[in-house]
C-alpha positions as CSV (number, residue, x, y, z in Angstrom):
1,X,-82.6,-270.1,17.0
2,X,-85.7,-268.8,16.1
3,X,-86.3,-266.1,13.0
4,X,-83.9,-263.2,12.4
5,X,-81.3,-262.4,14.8
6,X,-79.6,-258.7,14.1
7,X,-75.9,-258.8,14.0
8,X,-73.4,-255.6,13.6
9,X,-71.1,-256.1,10.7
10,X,-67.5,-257.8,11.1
11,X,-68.8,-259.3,14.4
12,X,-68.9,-262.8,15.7
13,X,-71.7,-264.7,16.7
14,X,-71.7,-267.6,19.0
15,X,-74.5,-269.5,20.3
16,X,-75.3,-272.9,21.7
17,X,-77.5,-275.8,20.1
18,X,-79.5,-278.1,22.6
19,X,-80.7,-281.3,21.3
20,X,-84.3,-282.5,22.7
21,X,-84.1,-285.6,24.8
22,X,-83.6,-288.6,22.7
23,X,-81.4,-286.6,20.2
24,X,-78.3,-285.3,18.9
25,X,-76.9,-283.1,16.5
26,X,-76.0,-284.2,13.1
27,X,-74.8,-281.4,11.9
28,X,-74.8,-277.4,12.0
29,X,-74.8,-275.9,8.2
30,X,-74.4,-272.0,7.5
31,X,-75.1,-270.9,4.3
32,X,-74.7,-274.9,3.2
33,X,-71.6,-275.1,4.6
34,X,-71.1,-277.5,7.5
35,X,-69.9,-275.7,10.8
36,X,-67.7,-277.1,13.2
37,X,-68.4,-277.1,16.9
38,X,-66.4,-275.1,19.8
39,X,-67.0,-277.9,22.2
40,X,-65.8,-281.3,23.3
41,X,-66.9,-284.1,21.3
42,X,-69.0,-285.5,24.2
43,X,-70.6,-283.4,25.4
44,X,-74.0,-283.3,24.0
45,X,-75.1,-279.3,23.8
46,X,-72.4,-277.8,21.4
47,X,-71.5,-274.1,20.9
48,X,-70.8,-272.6,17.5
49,X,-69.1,-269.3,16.1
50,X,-70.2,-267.2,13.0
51,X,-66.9,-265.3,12.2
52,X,-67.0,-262.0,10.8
53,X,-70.5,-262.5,9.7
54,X,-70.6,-259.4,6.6
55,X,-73.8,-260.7,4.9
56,X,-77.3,-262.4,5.5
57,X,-76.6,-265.8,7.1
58,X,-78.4,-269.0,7.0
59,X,-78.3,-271.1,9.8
60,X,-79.8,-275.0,9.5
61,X,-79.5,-277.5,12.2
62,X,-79.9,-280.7,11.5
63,X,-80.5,-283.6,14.5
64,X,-81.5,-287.3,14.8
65,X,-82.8,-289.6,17.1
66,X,-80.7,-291.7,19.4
67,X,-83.1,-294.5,19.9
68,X,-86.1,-295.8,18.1
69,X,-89.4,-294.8,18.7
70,X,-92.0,-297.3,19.6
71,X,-94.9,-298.1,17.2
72,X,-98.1,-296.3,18.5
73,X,-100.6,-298.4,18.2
74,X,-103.2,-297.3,20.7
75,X,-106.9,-295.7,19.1
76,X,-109.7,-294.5,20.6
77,X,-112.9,-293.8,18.7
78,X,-115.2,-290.2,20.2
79,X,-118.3,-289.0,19.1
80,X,-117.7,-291.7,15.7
81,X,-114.1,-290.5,14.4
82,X,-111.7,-292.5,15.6
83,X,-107.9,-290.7,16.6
């Protein structure tokens, strides 16, 4: 999710977290609080539920890698700066 999302008071609020390739989710925080996941433990998109949500909400998603990434060692120089 992506900026402010308008809820009506007292409602619930699901929605669905998809990890890029290469990584998972760590964890799922509202308000600092960590949030459980509706879905199996395998399965590697999980869906989440805001209960009742009465008041501004926070949502933070935290995620990691799953393998390491290679060093990068390639560099190129143009017009005499070198990327």
């Amino acid at each position: 999710m992506t900026g402010s999302k308008k809820v009506t008071i007292g409602d619930d609020v699901t929605f669905t977290v998809k990890p890029g390739i290469k990584y998972s989710i760590e964890k799922v925080t509202v308000n600092d609080n960590e949030l459980t996941s509706n879905s199996d433990a395998d399965d590697k998109n999980k869906s989440y539920t805001l209960e009742d949500v009465k008041e501004d909400t926070e949502v933070v998603i935290t995620t990691s890698t799953e393998v390491e990434h290679p060093e990068f060692t390639y560099s190129e120089t143009i017009n005499g700066v070198t990327v």
